[in-house]
C-alpha positions in Angstrom: 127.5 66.4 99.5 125.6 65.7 102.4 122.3 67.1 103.7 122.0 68.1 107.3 118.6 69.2 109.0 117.7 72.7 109.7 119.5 74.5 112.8 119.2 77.2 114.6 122.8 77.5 116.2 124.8 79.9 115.1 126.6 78.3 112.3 126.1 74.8 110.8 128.6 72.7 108.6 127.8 70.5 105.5 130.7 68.7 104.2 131.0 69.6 100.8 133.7 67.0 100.1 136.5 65.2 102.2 138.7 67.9 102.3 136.7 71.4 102.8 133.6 72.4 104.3 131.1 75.2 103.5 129.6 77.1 106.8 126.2 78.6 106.4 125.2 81.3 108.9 122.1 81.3 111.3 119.5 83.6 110.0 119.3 85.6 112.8 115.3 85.9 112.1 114.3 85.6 116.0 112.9 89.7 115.2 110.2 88.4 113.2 108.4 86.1 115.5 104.9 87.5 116.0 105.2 89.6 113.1 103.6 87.4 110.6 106.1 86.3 108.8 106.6 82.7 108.6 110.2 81.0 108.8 111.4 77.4 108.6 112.2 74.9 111.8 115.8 76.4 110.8 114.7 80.1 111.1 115.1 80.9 107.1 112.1 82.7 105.6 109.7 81.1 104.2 109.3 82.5 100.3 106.5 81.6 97.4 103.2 81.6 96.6 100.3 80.8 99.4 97.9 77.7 98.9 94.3 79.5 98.8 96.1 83.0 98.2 95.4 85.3 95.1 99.2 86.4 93.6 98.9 89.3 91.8 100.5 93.3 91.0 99.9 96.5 93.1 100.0 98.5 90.0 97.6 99.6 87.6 99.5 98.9 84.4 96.4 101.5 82.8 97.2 104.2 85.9 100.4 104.0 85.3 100.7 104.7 81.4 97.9 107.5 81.7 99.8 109.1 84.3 102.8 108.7 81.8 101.5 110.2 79.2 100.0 113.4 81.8 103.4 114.2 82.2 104.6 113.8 78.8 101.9 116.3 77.6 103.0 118.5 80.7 106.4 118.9 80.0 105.8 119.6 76.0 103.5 122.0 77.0 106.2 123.5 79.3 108.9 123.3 76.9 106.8 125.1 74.2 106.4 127.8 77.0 110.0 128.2 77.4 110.6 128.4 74.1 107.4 131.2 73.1 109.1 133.3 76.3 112.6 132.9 74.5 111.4 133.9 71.2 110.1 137.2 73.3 112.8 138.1 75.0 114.5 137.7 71.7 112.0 139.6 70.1 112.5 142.7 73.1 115.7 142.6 72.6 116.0 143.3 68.9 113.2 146.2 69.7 115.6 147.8 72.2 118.6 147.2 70.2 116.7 148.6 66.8 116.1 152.1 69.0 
């Protein structure tokens, strides 16, 4: 297999062996220029991790199981709400039933 440099035309062929090719489309990224993203000579985007940049998560892995367990606690506390106003009813209607 041969390499070939980047290209920005709208396709580009690399001979994959004497009897087939394999075409690889342009990336059509022309939309991003000015937007901060940066892209190859060939127009692919440009993915990894910055020299001199800190890498790290957008989520508080302690937020998120607190806020977890919130709305565990919420929905038992619903439940056993549910469950104390079906025992009432139940109760009423045995009351009424009784008279």
């Amino acid at each position: 297999m041969t390499a070939i440099p980047p290209r920005s035309k709208a396709q580009a062929r690399v001979a994959a062996s004497p009897s087939s090719s394999v075409s690889a489309a342009d990336p059509a990224t022309n939309w991003l220029a000015g937007c901060g993203v940066q892209v190859d000579r060939g127009g692919f985007v440009l993915t990894g991790v910055q020299d001199g940049a800190l890498e790290g998560s957008n989520v508080s892995a302690v937020e998120s199981m607190v806020a977890m367990i919130s709305a565990a606690r919420q929905f038992e506390a619903q439940m056993k709400m549910i469950q104390t106003a079906e025992a009432d009813e139940k109760a009423a209607s045995q009351l009424l039933t009784a008279s």
